[in-house]
N, C-alpha and C positions, 0 to 999 in steps of 0.2 A: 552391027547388032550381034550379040551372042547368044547362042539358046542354052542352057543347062542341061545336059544330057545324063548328070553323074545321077548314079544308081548307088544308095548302100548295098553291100553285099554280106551276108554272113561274118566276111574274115574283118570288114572293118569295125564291125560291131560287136566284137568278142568281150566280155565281160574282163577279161585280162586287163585290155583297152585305156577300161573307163579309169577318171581320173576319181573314183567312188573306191575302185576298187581296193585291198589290203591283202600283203603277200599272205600273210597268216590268217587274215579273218574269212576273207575275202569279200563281198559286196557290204560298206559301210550305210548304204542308204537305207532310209526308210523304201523307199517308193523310187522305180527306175525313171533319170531325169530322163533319161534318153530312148525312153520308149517310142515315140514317133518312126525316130531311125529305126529302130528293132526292129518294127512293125514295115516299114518297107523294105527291109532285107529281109523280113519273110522267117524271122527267128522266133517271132512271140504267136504265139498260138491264141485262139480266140478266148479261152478260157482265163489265161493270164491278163489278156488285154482287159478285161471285162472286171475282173478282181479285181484290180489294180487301180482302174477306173472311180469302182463305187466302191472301193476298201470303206471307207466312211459311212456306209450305211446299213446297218446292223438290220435294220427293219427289213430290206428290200434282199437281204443274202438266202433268205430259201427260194425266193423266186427265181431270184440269177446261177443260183446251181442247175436247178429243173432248167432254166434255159441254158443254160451252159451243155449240161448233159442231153437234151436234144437238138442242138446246132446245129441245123441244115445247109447253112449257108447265109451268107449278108444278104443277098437278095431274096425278095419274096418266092418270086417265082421267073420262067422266062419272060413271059407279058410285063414284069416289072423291068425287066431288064428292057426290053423294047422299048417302054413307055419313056424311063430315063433316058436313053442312050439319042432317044426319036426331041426329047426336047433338050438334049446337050446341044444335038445340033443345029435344031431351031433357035436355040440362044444366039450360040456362038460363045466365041470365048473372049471375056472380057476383064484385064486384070484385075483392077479394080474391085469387080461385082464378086468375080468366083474365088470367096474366102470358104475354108472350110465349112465356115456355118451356112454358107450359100447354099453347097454342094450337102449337106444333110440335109436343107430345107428341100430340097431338088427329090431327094433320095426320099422324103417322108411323103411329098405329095405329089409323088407319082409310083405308090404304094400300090394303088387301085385305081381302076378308071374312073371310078364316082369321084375319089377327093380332086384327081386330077381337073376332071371337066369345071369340078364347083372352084380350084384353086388356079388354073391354068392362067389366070390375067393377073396373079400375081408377080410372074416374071416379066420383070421390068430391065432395059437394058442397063440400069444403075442399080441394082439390086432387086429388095422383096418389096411388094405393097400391099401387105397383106389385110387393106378395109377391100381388095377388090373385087375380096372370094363372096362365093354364095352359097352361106351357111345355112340358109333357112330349109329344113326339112331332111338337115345331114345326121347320118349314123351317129352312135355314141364312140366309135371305131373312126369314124371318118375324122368328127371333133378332137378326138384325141389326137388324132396325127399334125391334124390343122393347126392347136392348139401347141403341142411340142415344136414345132416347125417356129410359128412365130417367137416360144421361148428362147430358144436355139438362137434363132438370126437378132433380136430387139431385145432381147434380155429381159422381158416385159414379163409379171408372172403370167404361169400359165400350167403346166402340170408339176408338180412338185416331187419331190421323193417318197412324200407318203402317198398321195397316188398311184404312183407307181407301184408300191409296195399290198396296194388294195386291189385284191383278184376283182373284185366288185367294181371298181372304178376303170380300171384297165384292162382289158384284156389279153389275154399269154400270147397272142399274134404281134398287138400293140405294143405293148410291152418289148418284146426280141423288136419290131419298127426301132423306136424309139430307143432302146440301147444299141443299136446300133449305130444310128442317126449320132448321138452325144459320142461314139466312137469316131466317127467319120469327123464331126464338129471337133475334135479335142484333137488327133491325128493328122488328121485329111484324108484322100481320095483315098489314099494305100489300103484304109482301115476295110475297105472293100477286100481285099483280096486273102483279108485274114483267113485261115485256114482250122479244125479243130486242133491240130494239132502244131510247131514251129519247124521248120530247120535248122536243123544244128550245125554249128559253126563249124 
């Protein structure tokens, strides 16, 4: 058995690098394909990660500057962190089940201890089940998350972009959740560690 220990670092991920890049122009892409790797050598900062992301949503870009420009961090709070960290290990690890959109749905419902408690029997050891929550009597905050969680993992609709984009329909807590979450889903785990600002190469 071998385990993968290899880390991107800064020096392998230099824009020099890429086979995108042009001696004279220099970056020919639209959009960085190799953001994931940036993103775990700790080079793209959250602001970029986040642009880049939802570049395609014109509606939803005043919200994500104001979130941009107060990013506190991937996490909610420390209790978030407990909450997650307390059922990583009650899972365990399983390859199969922990795809990135696992680990966002992980990451959106165990935001707060309400969604937790009403979501907690949806971790199943083959993935999400998500008929096993108990929505009856949840937040408009709680459903949101509930709701992005199952979008994320089943693909199934559930909050859309222009939700998103509607201070009234989402809330600016929910909201930073949930773009996070779709950062974590698109990335993986790394997109956790994003920072406001990258290191440079």
């Amino acid at each position: 058995m071998y385990i993968n220990t290899f880390r991107y670092t800064p020096e392998d991920v230099d824009c020099k690098l890429c086979t995108e890049y042009r001696k004279k122009t220099g970056c020919a892409a639209c959009t960085c394909p190799w953001l994931a790797e940036r993103i775990e050598a700790g080079v793209i900062g959250y602001r970029e990660a986040v642009m880049e992301t939802f570049s395609g949503c014109s509606a939803l870009l005043p919200r994500l500057h104001l979130l941009v420009r107060l990013f506190p961090g991937a996490l909610r709070d420390e209790a978030h962190t407990r909450r997650m960290e307390g059922m990583q290990a009650r899972l365990g690890y399983r390859r199969h089940r922990d795809t990135p959109a696992f680990h966002a749905a992980l990451y959106l419902l165990t935001a707060d201890e309400d969604i937790l408690a009403r979501a907690a029997n949806c971790f199943c050891k083959h993935g999400m089940e998500f008929g096993y929550a108990r929505l009856r009597g949840v937040s408009p905050h709680g459903y949101t998350l509930f709701m992005a969680a199952k979008s994320i993992c089943t693909g199934a609709p559930g909050i859309g972009l222009n939700d998103l984009a509607d201070m009234e329909v989402v809330d600016p807590e929910a909201l930073r959740l949930v773009v996070n979450a779709v950062l974590i889903a698109r990335y993986g785990p790394a997109a956790l560690g994003l920072r406001e600002r990258g290191r440079t190469a």
